[in-house]
Structures are given as structure tokens and as C-alpha cells.
C-alpha positions in Angstrom: -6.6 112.5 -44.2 -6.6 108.7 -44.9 -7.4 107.1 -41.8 -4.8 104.8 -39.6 -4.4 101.4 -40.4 -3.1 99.0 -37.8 -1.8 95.3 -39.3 0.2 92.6 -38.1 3.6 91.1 -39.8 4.7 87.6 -39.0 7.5 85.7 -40.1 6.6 81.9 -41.2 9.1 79.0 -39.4 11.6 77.8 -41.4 12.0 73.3 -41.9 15.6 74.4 -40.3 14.5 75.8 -36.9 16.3 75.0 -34.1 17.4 76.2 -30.6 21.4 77.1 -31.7 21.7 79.7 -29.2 23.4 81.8 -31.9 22.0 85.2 -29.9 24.7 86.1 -27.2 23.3 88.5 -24.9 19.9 87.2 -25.4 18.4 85.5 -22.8 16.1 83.5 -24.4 18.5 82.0 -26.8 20.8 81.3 -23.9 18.5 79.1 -22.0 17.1 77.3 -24.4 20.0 76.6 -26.8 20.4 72.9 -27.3 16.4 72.3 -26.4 14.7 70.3 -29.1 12.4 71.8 -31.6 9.7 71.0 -34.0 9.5 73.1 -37.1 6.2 71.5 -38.1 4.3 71.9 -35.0 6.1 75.4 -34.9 5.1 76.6 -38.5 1.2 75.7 -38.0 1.1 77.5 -34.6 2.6 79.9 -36.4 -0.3 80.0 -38.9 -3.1 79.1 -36.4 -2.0 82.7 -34.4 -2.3 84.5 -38.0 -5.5 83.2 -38.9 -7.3 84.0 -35.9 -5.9 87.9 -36.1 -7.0 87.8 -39.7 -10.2 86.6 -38.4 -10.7 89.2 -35.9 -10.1 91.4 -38.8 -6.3 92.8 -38.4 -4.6 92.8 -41.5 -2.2 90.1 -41.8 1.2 90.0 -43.9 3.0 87.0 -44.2 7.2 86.9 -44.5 7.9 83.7 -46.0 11.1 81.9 -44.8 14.8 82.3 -46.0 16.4 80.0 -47.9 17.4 77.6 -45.5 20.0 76.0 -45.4 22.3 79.0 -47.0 24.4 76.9 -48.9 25.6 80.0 -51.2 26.9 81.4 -47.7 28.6 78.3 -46.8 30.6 78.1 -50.0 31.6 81.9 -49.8 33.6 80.3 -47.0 35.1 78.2 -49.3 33.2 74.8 -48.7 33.4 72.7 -52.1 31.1 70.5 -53.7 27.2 69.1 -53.8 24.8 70.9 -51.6 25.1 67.9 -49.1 28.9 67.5 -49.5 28.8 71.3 -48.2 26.4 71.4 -45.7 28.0 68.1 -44.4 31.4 69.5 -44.8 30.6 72.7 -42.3 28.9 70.8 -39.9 31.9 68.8 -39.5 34.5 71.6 -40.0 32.4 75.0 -38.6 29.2 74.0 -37.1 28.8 77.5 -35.7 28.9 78.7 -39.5 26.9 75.3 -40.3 24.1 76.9 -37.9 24.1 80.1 -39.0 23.9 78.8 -42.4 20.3 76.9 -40.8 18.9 79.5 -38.6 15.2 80.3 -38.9 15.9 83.5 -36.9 13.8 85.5 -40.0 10.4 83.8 -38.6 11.1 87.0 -36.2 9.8 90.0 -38.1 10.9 92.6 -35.7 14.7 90.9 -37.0 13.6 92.6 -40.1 12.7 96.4 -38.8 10.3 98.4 -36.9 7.9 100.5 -38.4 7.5 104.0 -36.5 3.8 105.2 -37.6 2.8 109.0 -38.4 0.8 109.2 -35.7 3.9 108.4 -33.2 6.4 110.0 -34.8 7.7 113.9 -34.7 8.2 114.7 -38.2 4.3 113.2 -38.8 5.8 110.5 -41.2 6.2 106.8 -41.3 9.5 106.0 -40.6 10.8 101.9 -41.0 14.1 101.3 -39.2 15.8 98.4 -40.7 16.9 96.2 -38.0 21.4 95.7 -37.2 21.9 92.3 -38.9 25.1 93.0 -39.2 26.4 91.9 -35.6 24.3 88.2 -35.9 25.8 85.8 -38.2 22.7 84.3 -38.1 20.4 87.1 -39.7 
């Protein structure tokens, strides 16, 4: 029997994060929609938190960012033109789609799924339960 491994996932913070409160229901994003953000000072707290788990000696996997801003999703809506002309266009038109379009929300793994190990699970098997995207824009 291979023994268990235990290893952390973190999502990396996009240049596009911000505090849309795009979440209903979620209390977080409720109170701190509108707040200010810094990606930069985000991403590299971010990576400082990684690097001292790796340190320690837990397994680190990295999810790199989105494309941000989804400017392919924006045009499905039918916005026209550059990337700019786009992204300007739904900002001005939809800005709820414009922010969707810019959320960072994938710098939260557990958006992705949640892993179930053998050990914790009936059947004795890893199970990975992809996460409900569907009812968030955003994700």
C-alpha cells in the first residue's frame, strides 16, 4: 500500500482582482464589495504563503490564473470590435458582465473542486468533486 500523501493547491491572483461582490449569498463578498484591492501585493502574499508550506515540506501545486479579462466571453454577448473597444464597450453597457468577464475568483482552488481522499471515503477511493460553476457568472 503506497502510503498517503497530503499537499496543498493554491490558486495564483489574477492582474484583474478586485472586490465585485459578484458572490450573492456570500458574506465575504458582500461586505467587502466595492473595497479596493491590490493584485500585486495580493499575488506575492500569495506566493510568500506557498513558499513557506513548500518549505516546511508540503507539496505545493500551483493553479495559474485565468485569462483575464475574458474577452472571448464578452463578445459571445455580442460586444464588437478591438479587445479594448470590447472590454470598454461592456463596462459601459453591462458592467456586471464587464466584471465577470475580470474576476480573479479562480485564485480560489476550492472554486475548482474538492478532493475526497481514500482514507476518508466509503468506497476506499479518491473521489474529486468538481465544484457548481454553473450558478456564478463569475467562475
Amino acid at each position: 500500500m503506497t502510503p498517503a500523501l497530503e499537499a496543498n493547491a493554491d490558486g495564483l491572483i489574477g492582474p484583474t482582482h478586485s472586490y465585485a461582490g459578484l458572490s450573492p449569498g456570500n458574506l465575504a463578498s458582500s461586505l467587502n464589495k466595492g473595497e479596493a484591492s491590490n493584485p500585486r501585493a495580493a499575488v506575492l502574499q500569495g506566493l510568500d504563503k506557498m513558499k513557506t508550506l513548500a518549505d516546511l515540506g508540503l507539496p505545493q501545486y500551483v493553479l495559474p490564473p485565468h485569462e483575464r479579462p475574458n474577452i472571448p466571453f464578452l463578445r459571445s454577448l455580442g460586444f464588437t470590435g478591438s479587445d479594448a473597444r470590447v472590454l470598454e464597450q461592456a463596462w459601459k453597457d453591462a458592467p456586471t458582465f464587464a466584471a465577470a468577464a475580470c474576476s480573479a475568483s479562480p485564485m480560489w482552488a476550492a472554486n475548482a473542486a474538492t478532493v475526497t481522499p481514500s482514507a476518508d471515503s466509503a468506497d476506499g477511493r479518491v473521489h474529486f468533486t468538481p465544484a457548481n460553476l454553473v450558478t456564478n457568472l463569475h467562475r
